[in-house]
Backbone bond lengths (Angstrom), bond angles and torsions (degrees), N, CA, C in turn:
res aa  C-N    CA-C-N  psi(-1)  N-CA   C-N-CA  omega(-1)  CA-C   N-CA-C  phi
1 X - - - 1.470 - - 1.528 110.83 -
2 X 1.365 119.76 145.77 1.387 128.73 -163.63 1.774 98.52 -69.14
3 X 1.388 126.70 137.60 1.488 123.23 164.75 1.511 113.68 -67.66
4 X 1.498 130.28 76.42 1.359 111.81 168.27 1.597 128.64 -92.70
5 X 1.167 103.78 110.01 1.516 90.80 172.00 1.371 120.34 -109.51
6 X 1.474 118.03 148.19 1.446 132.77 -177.15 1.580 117.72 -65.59
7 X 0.827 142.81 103.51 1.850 122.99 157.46 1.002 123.86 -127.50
8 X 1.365 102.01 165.38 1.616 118.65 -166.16 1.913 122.59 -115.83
9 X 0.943 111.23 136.16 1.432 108.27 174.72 1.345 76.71 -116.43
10 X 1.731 92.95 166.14 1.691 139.28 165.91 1.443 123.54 -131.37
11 X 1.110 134.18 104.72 1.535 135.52 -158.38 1.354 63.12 -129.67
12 X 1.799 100.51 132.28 1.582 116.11 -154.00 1.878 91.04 -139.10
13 X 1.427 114.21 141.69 2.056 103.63 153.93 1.179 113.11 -104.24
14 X 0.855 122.14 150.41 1.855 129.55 -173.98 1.042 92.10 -62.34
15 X 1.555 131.23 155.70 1.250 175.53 -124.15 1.637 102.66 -138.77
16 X 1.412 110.48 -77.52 1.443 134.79 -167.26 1.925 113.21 124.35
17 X 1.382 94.52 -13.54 1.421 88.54 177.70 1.591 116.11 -157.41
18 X 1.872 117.15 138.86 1.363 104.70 -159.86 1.268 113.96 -61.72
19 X 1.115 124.89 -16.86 1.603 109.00 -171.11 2.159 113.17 -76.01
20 X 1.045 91.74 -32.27 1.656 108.16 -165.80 1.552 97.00 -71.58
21 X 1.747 113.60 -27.69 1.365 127.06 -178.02 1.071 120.07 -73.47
22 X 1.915 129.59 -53.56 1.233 140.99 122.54 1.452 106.94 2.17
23 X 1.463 134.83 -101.28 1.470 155.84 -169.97 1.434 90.63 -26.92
24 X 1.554 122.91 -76.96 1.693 137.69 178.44 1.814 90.69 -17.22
25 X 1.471 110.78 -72.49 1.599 107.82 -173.00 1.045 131.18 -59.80
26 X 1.287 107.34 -25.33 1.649 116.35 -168.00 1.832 81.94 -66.77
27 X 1.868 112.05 -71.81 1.663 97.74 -162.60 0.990 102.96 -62.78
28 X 1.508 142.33 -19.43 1.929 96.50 178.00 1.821 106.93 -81.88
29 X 0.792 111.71 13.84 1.549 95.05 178.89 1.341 104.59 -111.04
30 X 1.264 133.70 -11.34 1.538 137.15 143.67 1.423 91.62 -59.01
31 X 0.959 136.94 -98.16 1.694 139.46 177.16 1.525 104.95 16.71
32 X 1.725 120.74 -72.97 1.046 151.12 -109.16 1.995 89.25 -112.74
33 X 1.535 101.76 -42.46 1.140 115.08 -167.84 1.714 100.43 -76.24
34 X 1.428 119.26 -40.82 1.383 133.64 -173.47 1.835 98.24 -63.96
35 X 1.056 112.19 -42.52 1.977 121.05 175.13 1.682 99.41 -76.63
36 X 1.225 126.11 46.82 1.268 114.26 168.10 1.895 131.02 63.51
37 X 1.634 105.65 -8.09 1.490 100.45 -167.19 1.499 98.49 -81.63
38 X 1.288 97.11 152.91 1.732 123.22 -166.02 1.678 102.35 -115.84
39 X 1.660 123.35 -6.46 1.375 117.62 173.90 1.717 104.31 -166.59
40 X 1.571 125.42 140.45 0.951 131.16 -155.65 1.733 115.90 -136.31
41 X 1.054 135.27 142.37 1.297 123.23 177.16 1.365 99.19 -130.99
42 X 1.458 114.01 137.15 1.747 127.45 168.42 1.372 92.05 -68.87
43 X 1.757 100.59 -170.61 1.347 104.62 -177.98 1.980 92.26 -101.84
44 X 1.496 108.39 -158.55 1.662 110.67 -178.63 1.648 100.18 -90.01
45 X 1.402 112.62 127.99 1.400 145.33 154.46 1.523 83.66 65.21
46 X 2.127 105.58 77.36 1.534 99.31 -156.04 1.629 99.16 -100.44
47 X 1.276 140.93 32.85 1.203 153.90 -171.51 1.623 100.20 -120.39
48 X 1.225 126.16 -20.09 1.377 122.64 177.23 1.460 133.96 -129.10
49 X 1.185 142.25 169.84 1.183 121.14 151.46 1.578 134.95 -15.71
50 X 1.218 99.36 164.66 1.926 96.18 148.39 1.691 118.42 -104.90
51 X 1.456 106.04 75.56 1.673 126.97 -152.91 1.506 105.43 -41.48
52 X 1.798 104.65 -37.18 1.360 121.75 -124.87 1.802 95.63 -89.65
53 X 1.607 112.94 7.44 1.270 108.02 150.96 1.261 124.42 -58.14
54 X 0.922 123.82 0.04 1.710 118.95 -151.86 1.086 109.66 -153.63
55 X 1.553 136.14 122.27 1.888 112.25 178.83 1.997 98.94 -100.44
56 X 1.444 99.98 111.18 1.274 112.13 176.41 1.790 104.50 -145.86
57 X 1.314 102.75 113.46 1.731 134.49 174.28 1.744 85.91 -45.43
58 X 1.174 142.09 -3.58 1.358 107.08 -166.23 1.465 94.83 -94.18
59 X 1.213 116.13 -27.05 1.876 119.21 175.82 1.091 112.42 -51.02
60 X 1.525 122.51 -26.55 1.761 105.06 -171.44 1.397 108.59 -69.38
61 X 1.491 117.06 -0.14 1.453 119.31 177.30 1.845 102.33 -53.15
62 X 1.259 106.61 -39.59 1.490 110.03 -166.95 1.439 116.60 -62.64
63 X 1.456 121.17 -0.25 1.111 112.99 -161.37 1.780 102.75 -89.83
64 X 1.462 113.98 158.61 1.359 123.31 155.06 1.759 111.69 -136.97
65 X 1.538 76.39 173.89 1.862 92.93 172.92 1.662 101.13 -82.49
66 X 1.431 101.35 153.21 1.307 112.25 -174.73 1.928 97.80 -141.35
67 X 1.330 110.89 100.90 1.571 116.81 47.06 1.731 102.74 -121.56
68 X 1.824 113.00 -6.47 1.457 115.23 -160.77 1.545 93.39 -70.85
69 X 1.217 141.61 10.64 1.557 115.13 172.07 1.182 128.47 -110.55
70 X 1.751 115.17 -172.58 1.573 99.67 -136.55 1.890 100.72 -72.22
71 X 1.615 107.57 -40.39 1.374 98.95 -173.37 1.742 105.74 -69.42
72 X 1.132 148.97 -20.50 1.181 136.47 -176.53 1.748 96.09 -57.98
73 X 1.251 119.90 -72.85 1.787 129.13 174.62 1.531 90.61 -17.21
74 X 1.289 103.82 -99.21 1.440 119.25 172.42 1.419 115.37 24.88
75 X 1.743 112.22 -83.30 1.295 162.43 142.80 1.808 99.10 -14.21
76 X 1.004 126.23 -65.79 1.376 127.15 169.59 1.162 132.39 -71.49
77 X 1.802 107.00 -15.20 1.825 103.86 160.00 1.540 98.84 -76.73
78 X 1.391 119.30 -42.68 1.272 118.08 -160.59 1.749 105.48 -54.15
79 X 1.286 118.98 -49.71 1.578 118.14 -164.95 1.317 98.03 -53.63
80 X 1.753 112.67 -56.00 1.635 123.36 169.38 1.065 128.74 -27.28
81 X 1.590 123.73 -44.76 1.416 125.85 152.58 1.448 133.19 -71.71
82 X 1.077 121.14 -5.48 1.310 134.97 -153.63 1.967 105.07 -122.71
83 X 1.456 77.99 -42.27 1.654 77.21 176.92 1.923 101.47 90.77
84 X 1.031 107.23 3.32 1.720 97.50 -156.36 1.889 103.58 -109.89
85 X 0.890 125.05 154.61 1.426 140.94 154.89 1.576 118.67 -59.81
86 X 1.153 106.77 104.61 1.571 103.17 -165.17 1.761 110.49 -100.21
87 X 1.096 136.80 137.85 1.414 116.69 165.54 1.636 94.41 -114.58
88 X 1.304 106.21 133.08 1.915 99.21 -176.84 1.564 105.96 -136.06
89 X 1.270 128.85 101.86 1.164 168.13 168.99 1.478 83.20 -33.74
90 X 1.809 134.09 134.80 1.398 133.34 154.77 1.786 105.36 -159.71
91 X 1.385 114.79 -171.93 1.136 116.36 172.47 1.234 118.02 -119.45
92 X 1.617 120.36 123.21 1.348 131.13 -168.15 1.291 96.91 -98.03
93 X 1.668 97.16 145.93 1.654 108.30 136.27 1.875 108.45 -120.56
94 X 1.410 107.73 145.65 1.292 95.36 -171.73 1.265 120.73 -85.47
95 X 1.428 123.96 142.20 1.397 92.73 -155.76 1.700 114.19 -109.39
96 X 1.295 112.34 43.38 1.433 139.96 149.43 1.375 110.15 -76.63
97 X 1.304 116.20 -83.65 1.921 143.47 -178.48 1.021 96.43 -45.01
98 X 1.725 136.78 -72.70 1.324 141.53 -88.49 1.477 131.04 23.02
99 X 1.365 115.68 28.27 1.545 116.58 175.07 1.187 102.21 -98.27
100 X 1.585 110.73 132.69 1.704 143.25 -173.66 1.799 104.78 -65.90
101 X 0.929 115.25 132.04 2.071 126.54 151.08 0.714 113.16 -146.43
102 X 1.199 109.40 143.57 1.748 143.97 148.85 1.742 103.44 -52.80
103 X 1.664 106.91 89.91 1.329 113.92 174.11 1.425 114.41 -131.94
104 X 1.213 115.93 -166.54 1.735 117.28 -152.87 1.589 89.69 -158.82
105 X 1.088 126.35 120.83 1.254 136.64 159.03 1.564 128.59 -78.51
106 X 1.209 113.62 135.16 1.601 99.12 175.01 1.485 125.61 -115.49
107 X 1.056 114.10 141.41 1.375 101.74 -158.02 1.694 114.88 -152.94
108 X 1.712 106.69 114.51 1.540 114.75 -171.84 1.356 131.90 -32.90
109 X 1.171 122.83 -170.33 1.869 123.72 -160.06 1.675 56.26 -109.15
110 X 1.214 134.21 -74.66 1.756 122.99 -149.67 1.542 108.65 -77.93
111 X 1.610 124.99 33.44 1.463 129.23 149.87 1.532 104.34 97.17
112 X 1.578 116.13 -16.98 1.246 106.77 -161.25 1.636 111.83 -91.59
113 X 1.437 119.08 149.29 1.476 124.54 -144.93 2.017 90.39 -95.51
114 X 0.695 120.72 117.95 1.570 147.25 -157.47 2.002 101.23 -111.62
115 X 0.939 94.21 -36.30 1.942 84.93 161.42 1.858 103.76 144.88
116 X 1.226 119.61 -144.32 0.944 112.47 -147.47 1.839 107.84 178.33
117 X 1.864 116.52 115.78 1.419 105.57 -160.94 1.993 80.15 -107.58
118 X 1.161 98.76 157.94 1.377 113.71 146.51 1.382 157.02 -120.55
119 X 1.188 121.86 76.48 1.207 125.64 -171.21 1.698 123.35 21.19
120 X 1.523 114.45 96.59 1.698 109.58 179.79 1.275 122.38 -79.11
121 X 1.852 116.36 -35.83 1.993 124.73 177.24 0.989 99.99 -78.07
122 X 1.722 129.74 114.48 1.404 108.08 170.26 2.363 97.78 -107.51
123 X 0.805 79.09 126.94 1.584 84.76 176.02 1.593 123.72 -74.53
124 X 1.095 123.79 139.18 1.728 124.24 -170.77 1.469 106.98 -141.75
125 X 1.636 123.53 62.60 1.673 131.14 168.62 1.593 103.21 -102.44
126 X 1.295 101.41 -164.94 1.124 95.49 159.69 1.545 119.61 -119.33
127 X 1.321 105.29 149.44 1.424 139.37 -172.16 1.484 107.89 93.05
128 X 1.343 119.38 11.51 1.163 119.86 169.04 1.823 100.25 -131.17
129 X 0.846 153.19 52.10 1.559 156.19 139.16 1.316 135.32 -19.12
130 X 1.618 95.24 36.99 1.602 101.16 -163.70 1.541 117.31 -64.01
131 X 1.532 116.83 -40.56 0.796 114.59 -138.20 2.270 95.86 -86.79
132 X 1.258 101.29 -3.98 1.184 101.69 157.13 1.264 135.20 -39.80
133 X 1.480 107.25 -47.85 1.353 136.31 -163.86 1.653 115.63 -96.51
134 X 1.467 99.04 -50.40 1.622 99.71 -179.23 1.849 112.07 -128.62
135 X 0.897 98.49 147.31 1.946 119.57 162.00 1.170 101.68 -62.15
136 X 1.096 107.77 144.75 1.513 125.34 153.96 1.837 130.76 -56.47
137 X 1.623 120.37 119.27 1.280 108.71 -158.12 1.962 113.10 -53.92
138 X 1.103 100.80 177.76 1.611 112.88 -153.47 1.907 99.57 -146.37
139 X 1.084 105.82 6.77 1.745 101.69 -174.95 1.571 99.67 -135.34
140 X 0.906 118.55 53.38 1.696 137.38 168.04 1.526 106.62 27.10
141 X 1.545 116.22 -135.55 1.576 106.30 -173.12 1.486 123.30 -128.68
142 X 1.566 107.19 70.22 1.444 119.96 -152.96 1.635 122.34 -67.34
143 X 0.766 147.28 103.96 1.400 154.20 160.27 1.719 112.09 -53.43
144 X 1.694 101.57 127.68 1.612 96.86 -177.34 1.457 102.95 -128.05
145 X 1.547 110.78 149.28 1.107 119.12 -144.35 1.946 75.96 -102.18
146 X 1.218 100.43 161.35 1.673 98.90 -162.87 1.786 111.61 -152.79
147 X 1.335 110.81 162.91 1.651 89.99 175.68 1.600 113.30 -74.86
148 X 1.159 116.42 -3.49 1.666 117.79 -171.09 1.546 110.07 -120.83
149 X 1.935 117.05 -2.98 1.479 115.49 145.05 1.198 87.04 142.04
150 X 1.384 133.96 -158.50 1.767 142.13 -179.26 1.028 73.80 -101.75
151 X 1.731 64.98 140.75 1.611 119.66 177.56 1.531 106.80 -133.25
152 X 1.399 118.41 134.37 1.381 137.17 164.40 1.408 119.12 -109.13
153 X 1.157 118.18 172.73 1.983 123.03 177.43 1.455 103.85 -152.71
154 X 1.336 113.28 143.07 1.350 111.01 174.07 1.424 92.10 -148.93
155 X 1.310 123.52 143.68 1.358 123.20 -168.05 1.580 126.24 -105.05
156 X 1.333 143.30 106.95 1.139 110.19 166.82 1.419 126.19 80.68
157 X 1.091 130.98 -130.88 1.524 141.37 -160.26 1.809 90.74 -78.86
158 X 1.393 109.92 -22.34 1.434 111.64 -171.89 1.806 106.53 -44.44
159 X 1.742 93.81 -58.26 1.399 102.42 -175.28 1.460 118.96 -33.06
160 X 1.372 138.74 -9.06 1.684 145.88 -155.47 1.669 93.29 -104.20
161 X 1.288 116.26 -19.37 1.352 120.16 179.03 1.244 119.88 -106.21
162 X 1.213 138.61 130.79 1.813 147.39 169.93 0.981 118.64 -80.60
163 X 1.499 141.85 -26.99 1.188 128.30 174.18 1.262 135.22 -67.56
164 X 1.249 106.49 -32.17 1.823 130.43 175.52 1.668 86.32 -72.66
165 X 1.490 154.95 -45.33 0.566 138.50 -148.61 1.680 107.20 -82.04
166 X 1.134 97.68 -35.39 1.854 117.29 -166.18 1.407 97.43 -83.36
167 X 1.302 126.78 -20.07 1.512 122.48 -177.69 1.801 99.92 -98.06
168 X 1.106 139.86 -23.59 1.279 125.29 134.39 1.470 137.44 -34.57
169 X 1.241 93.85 -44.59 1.599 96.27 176.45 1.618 116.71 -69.71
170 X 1.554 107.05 -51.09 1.231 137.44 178.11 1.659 96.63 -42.59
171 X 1.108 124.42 -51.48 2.102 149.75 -178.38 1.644 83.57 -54.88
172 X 1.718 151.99 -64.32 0.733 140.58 -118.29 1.335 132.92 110.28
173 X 1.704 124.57 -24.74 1.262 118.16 -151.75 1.513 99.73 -81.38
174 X 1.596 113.32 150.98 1.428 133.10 175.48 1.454 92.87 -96.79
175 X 1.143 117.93 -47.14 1.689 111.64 -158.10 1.639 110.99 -111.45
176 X 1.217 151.08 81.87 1.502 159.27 164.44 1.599 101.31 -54.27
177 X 1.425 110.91 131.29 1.465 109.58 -162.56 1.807 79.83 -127.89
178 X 1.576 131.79 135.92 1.458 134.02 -156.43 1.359 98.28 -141.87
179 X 1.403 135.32 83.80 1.643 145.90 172.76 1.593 109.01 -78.01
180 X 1.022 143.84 129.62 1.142 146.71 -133.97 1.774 117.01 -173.94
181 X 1.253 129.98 113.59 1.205 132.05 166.64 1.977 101.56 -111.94
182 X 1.189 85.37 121.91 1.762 94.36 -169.58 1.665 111.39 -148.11
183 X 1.435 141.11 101.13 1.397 147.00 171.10 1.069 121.12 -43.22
184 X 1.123 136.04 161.07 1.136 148.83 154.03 1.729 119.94 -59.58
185 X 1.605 114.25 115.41 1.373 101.27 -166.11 1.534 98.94 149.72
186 X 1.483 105.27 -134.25 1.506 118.77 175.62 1.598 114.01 -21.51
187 X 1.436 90.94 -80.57 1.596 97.10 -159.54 1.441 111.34 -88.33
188 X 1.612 130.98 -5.70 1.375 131.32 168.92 1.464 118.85 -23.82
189 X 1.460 110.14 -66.88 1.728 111.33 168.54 1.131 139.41 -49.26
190 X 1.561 91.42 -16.10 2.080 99.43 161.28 1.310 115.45 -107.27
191 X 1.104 111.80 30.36 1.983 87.56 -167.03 1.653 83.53 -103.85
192 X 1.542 125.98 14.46 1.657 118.14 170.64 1.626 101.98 -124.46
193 X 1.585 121.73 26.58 0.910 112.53 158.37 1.841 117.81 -151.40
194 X 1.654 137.07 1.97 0.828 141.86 126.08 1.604 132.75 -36.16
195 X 1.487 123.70 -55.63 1.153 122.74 167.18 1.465 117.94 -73.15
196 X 1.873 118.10 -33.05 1.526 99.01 -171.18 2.153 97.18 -78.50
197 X 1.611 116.77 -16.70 1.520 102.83 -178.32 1.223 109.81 -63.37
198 X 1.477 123.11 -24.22 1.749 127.96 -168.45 1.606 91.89 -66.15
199 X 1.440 120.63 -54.03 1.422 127.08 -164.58 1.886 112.37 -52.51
200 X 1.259 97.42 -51.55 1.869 119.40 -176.84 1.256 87.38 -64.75
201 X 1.393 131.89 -72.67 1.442 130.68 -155.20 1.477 114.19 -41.45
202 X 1.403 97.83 -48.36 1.748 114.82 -162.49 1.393 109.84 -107.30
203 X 1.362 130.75 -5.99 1.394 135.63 178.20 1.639 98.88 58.54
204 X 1.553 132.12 89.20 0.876 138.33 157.00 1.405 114.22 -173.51
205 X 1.385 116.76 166.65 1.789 119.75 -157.24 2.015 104.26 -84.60
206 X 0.854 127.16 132.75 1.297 116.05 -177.42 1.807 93.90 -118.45
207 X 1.827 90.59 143.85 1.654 88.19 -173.94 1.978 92.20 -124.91
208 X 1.394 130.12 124.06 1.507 107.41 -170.31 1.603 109.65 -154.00
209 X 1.431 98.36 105.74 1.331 119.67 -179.56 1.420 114.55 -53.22
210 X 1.630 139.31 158.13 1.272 154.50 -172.74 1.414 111.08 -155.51
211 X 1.143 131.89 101.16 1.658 134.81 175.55 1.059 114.29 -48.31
212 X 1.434 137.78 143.77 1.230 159.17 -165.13 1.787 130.61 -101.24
213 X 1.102 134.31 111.72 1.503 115.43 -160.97 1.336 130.61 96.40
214 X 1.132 115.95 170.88 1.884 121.26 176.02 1.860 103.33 -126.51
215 X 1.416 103.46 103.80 1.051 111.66 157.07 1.515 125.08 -72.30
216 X 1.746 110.99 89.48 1.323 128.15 -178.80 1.276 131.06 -45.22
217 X 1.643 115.52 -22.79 0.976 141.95 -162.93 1.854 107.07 -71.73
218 X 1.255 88.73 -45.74 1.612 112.12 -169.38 1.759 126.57 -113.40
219 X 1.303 113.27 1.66 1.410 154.06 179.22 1.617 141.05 130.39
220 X 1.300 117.43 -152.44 1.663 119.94 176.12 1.513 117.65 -109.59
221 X 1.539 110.70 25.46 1.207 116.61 -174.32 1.733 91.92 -79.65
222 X 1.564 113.02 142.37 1.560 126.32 -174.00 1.297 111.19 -136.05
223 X 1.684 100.11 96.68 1.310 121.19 179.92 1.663 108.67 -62.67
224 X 1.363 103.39 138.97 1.903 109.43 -157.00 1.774 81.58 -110.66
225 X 1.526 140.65 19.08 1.302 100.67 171.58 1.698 128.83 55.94
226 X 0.962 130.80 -157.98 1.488 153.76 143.71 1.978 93.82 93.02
227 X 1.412 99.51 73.51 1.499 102.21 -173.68 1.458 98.46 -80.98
228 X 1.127 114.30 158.71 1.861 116.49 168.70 1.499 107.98 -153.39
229 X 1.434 102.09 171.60 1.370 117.62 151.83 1.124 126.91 -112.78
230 X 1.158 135.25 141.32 1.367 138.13 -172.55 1.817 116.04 -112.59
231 X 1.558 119.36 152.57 1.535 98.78 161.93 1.393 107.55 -109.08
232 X 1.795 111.05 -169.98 1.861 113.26 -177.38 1.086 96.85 -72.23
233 X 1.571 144.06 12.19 1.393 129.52 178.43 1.923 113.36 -105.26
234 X 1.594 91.10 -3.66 1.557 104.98 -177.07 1.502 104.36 95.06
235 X 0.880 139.39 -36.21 1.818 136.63 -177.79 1.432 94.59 -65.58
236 X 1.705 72.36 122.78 1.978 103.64 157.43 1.496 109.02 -37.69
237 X 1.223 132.87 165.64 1.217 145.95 115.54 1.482 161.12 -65.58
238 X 1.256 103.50 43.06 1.347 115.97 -134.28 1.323 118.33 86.69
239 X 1.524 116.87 177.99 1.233 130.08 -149.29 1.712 100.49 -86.06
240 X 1.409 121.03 149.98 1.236 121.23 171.98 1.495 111.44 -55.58
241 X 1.091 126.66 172.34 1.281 134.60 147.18 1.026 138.25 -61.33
242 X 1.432 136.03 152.23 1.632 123.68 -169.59 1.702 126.23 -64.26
243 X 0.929 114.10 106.64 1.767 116.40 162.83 1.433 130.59 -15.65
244 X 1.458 102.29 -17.58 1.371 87.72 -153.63 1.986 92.42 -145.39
245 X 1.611 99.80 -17.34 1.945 108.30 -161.44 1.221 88.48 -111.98
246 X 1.592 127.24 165.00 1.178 166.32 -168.85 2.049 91.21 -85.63
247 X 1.240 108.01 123.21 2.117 84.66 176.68 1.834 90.33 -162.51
248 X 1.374 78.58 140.52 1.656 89.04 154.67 1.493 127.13 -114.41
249 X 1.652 90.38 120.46 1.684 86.40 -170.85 1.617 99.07 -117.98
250 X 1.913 99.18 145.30 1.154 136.94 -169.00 1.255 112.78 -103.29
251 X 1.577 132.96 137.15 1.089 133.33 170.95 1.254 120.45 -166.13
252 X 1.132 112.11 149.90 1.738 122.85 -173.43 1.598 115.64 -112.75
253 X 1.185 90.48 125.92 1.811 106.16 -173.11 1.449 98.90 -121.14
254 X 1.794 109.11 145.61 1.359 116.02 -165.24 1.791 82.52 -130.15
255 X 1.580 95.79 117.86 1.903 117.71 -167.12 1.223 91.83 -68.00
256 X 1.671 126.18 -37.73 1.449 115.20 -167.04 1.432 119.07 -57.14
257 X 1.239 119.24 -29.82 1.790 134.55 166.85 1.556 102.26 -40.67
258 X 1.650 126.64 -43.64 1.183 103.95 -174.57 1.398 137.39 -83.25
259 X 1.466 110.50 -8.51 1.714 118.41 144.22 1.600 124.67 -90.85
260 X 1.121 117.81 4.46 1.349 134.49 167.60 2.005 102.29 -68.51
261 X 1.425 98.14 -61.98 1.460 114.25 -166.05 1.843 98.76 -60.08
262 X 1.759 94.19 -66.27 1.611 102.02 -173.77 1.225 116.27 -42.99
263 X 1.038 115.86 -31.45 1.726 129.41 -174.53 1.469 111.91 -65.56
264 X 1.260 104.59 -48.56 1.463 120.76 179.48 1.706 123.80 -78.37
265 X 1.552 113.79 -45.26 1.271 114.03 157.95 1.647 116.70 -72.64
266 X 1.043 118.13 -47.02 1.877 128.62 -161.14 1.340 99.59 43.91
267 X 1.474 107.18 67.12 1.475 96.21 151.03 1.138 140.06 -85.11
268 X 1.499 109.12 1.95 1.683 134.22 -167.80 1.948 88.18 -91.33
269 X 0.979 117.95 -24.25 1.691 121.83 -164.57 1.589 90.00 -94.17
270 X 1.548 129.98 -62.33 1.618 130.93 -163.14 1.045 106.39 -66.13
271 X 1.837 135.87 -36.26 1.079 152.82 -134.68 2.291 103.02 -56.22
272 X 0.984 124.32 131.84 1.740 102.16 166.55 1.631 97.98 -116.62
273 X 0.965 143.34 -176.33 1.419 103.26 -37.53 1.349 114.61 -77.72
């Protein structure tokens, strides 16, 4: 029987406050779960703003432990109810160090917390000020074995880099899940060809969220949306998501394509070095 699995992105607009932001996710992933999807990705650090316009100490309020904090739990009734594979994008501090990342938790269809990537590119322009806020990740490029198959994460600014991408593949992962806060401008003209080259390169499905809107609050950066899925052959999955609206988009990927493809290219066999 063919491997199909369902997933879901959420290209989300801020709320104004984490809890109401939280709630926003919880119903679309009831939503999401009721349409058949079996695995889901928030958007990046999807409980808050996109802070990192701005360097202001009052954001590190946002941070938690991952997996002992309260929204990670949270996060694990939710899959529990839902049944679904969650990857949920938040802001850590560790709570060994106390040093802050931009990480993504992963977390089973049966609730249980399966690990956790952390953001390795951290970017420092302006309207993007990350590196204020977070370190650079420290837990290499883990692949999690899942009820709906491996799963990888790469975050954000990550996508501008290939190696993290190829060492995912290299790990195993079929499915690369890509959370992303990105403006309108610079990088617009790639955000339809960075994630689908990761997919071709490495023979695996890439699924990669983009935030929606201009949070006024915190600057004029104008999130362009247009989340998709992609397959290892590079074709969309249907249509992106809206540019400009709040949307949850659904899509079905058939896993057997990714030894179908590898088989057929072997780029894992030609590859040097």
């Amino acid at each position: 029987m063919p491997r199909i699995v369902r997933g879901a992105l959420l290209q989300a607009t801020w709320t104004g406050d984490k809890e109401s932001m939280i709630q926003k996710h919880e119903g679309y992933a009831h939503e999401a779960a009721k349409a058949g999807a079996a695995v889901m990705l928030f958007q990046e650090l999807f409980y808050g703003p996109y802070f990192c316009q701005v360097q202001e100490p009052a954001y590190y309020s946002y941070t938690e432990h991952i997996p002992d904090g309260p929204t990670t739990k949270r996060m694990q009734d939710l899959a529990r109810q839902t049944g679904m594979v969650l990857v949920v994008p938040m802001y850590e501090e560790d709570a060994t160090s106390g040093i802050y990342y931009n990480t993504a938790a992963v977390i089973d269809a049966d609730g249980s917390y399966l690990g956790k990537y952390r953001k390795t590119h951290i970017p420092h322009v302006k309207g993007f000020w990350e590196k204020y806020y977070f370190r650079p990740g420290n837990l290499g490029y883990p692949v999690f074995e899942t009820a709906v198959g491996k799963v990888g994460v790469y975050i954000c600014y990550d996508r501008h880099f290939p190696e993290g991408a190829r060492a995912l593949g290299l790990n195993g992962a079929e499915m690369v899940f890509i959370p992303s806060a990105t403006s309108r401008g610079l990088s617009e003209y790639l955000w339809r060809i960075e994630q689908v080259s990761h997919a071709v390169a490495n023979g695996y499905f890439v699924g990669t969220i983009n935030r929606v809107g201009i949070e006024a609050e915190l600057g004029d950066d104008d999130f362009y949306g247009q989340s998709y899925f992609c397959d290892p052959r590079g074709q969309l999955i249907g249509a992106p998501g809206d540019a400009h609206a709040e949307e949850l988009v659904i899509r079905d990927m058939d896993l057997d394509m990714v030894t179908e493809v590898r088989q057929t290219w072997q780029f894992y066999r030609d590859r040097r070095p």
